[in-house]
C-alpha positions in Angstrom: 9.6 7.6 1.9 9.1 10.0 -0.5 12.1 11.9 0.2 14.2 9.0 -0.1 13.1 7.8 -3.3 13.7 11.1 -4.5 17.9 11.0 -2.9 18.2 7.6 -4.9 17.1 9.5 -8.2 19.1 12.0 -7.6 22.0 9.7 -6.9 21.0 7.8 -10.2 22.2 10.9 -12.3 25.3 12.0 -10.5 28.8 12.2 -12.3 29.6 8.8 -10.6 27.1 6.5 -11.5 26.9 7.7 -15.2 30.6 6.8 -15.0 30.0 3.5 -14.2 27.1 3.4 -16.8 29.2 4.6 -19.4 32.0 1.9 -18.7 29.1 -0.7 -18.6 28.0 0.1 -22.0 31.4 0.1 -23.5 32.4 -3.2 -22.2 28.9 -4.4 -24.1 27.2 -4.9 -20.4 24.1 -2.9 -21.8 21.9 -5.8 -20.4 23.3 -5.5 -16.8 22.1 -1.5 -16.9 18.9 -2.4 -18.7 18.2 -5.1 -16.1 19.4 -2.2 -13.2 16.9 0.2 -14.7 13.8 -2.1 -14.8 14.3 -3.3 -11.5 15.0 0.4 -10.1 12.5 1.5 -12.3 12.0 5.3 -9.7 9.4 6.8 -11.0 6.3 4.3 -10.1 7.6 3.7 -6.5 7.5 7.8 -6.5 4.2 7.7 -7.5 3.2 5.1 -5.3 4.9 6.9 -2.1 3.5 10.0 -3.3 -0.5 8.4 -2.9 0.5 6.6 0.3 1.6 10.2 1.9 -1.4 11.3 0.5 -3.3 8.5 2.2 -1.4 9.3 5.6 -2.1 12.7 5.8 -5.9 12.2 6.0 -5.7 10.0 8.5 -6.1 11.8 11.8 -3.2 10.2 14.0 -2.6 13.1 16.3 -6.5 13.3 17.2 -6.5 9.6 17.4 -3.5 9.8 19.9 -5.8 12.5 22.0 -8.8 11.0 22.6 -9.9 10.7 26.0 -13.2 9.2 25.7 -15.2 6.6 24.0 -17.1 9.1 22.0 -13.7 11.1 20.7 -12.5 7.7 19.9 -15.6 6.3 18.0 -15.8 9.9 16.1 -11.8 9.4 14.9 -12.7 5.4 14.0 -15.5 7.1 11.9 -12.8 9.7 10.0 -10.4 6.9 9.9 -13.0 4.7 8.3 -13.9 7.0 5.8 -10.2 7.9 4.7 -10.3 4.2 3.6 -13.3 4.4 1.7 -12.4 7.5 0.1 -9.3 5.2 -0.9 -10.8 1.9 -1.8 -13.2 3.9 -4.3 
């Protein structure tokens, strides 16, 4: 997700779309970029993929995925657990 927030900024600046932003703003459509920019406003949704790969990484999927019995399993419930407290705090 991260990655593809960060393609959509980048796509934001090329020679293309500040083109188009340009033209907007000299046919007086300033409002119609302002209104684009607030809703597309990049950098929170980076910051909030940014904490939720954060969030992902601690979780232990791939041990989760291995367990073979009901004490592996309870032990990854207990790391998974505590990834969420770590993030509700």
């Amino acid at each position: 997700m991260e990655s593809q927030i960060g393609l959509i900024k980048n796509m934001l600046k090329t020679p293309e779309v500040m083109m188009v932003f340009e033209i907007m703003a000299l046919l007086r459509r300033q409002f119609i970029i302002m209104k684009f920019d607030n809703d597309n406003d990049i950098e929170p949704k980076l910051k909030t993929a940014r904490e939720y790969n954060n969030f992902l990484k601690e979780i232990p999927i791939q041990q989760m995925l291995e367990a073979e019995t009901i004490n592996d399993m309870s032990a990854v419930t207990a790391k998974v657990f505590a990834a969420l407290r770590k993030v509700m705090q």
